[in-house]
C-alpha positions in Angstrom: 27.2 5.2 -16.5 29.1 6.0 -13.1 32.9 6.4 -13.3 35.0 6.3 -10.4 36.8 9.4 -9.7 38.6 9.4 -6.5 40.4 12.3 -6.9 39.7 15.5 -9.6 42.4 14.4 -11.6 41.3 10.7 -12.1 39.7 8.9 -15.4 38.8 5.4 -15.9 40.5 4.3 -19.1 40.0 1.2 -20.1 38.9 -0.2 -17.0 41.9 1.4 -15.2 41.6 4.4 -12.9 44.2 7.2 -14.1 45.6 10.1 -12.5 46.1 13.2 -14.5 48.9 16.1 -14.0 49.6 18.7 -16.0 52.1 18.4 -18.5 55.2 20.4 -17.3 56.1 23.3 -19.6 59.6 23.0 -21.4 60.3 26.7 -21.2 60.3 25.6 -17.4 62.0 21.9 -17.5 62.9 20.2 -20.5 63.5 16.6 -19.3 60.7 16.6 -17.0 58.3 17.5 -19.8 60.1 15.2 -22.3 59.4 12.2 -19.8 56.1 12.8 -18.9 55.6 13.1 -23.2 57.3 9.3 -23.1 55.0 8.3 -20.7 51.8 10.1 -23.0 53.5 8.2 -25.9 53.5 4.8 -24.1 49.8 5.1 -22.3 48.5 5.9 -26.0 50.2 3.1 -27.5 49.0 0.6 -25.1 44.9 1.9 -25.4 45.9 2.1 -29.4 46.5 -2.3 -28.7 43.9 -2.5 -26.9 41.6 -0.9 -29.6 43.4 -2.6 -32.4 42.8 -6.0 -30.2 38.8 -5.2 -30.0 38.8 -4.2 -33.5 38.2 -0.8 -33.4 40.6 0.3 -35.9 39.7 3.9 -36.4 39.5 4.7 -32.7 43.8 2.8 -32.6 44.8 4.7 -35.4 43.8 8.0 -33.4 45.2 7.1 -30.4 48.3 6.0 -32.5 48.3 8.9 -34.0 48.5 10.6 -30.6 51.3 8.6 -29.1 53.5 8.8 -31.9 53.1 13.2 -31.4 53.7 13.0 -28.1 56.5 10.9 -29.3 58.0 13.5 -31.3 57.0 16.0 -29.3 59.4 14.5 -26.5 61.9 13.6 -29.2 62.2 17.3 -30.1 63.6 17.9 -26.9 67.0 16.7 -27.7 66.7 18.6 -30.7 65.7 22.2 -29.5 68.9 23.9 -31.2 67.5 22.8 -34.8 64.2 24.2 -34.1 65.7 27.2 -33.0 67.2 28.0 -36.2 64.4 26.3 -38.3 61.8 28.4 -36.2 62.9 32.0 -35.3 61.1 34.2 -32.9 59.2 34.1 -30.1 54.9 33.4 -29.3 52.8 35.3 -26.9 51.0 33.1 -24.9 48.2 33.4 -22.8 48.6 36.1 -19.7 51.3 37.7 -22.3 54.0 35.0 -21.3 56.9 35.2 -24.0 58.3 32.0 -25.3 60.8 31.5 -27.9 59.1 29.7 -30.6 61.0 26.3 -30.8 59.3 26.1 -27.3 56.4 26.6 -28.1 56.3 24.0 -31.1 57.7 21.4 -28.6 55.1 22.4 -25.9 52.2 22.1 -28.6 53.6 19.8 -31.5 50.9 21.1 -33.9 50.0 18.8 -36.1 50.7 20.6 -39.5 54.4 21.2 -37.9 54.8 17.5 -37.5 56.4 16.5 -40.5 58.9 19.6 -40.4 60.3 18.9 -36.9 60.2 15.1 -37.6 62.5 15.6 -40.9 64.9 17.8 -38.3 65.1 14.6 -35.7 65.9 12.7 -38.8 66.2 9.3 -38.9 63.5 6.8 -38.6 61.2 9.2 -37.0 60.3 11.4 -40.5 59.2 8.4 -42.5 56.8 6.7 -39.8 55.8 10.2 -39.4 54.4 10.2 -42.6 52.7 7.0 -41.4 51.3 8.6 -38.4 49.7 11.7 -40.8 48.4 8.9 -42.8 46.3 7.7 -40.2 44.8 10.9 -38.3 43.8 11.0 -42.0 42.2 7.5 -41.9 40.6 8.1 -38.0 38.8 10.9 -39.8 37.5 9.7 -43.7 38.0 5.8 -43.1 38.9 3.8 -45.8 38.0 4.4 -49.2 38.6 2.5 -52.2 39.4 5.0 -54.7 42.0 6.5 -52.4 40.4 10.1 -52.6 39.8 10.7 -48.9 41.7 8.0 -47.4 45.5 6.7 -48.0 43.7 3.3 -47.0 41.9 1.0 -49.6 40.5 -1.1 -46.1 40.4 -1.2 -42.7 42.8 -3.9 -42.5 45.4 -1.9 -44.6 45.3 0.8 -41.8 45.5 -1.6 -39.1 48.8 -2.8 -40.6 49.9 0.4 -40.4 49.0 0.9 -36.8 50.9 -2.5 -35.6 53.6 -0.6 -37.4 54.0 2.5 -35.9 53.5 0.8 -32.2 56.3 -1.8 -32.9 58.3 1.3 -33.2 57.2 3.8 -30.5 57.9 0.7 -28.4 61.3 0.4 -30.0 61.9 4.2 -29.4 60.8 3.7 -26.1 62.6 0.8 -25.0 65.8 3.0 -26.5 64.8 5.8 -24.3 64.6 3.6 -21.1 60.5 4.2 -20.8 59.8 0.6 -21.9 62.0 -2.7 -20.9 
């Protein structure tokens, strides 16, 4: 299969050529790395509908997953004096950069941090959270119907769930002006 790549930075998602930069650092500029995050969060929605259309439920609850941590991860942003005091310190990147921490976190939103810095936005964004961890759970196992590996009895549970958490990444988005 050939893919059109007119420049280094280019993919073809979903039939769409995209370009690629790199993700600004926040240590370096907070609200240009929070909008670029937006704009992660709203391209991962959209290929999330477009799997959840084809029926590919596993593959939109990953991509769900995704947008709704670059989500937080932009989210975080307006919230960098919590994380401050709920994360101390500093990390040494790379080439022996030093970073303060809460930085760091909002530069790489781990996935086991998620939870933490979502209860420390507060709000709306800690309990879908808890939907989002539930289906990077799902992507993984799939469903099962004892509920040992999966929080999902079906597939059609965890789609419900996905139409969930993109009716309100798109709600989060429209508030931060990414969306109209």
């Amino acid at each position: 299969m050939f893919i059109f790549r007119p420049e280094p930075n280019a993919f073809n998602v979903l039939g769409q050529i995209l370009l690629v930069q790199e993700l600004p650092k926040p240590w370096v500029d907070l609200q240009a790395y929070k909008r670029t995050r937006l704009l992660e969060a709203k391209y991962e929605a959209e290929i999330a509908g477009e799997f959840l259309r084809e029926g590919l439920i596993r593959n939109a609850a990953g991509k769900a997953f995704q947008a709704w941590k670059a989500l937080v991860a932009a989210l975080a942003v307006d919230h960098r004096d919590k994380l401050r005091a709920a994360f101390p310190g500093n990390v040494k990147l790379k080439g022996g950069k030093v970073v303060e921490r809460a930085d760091w976190l909002i530069a790489v939103m781990p996935s086991t941090r998620l939870r933490e810095v979502a209860q420390l936005i507060g709000g709306e964004i800690a309990g879908f959270t808890s939907i989002a961890l539930d289906l990077h759970q799902y992507q993984y196992n799939g469903p099962d119907r004892e509920l040992i590996t999966s929080p999902y009895r079906t597939d059609e549970e965890a789609g419900r769930d996905v139409e969930l958490l993109l009716e309100e990444i798109e709600k989060v988005l429209r508030r931060e002006g990414v969306v109209t």
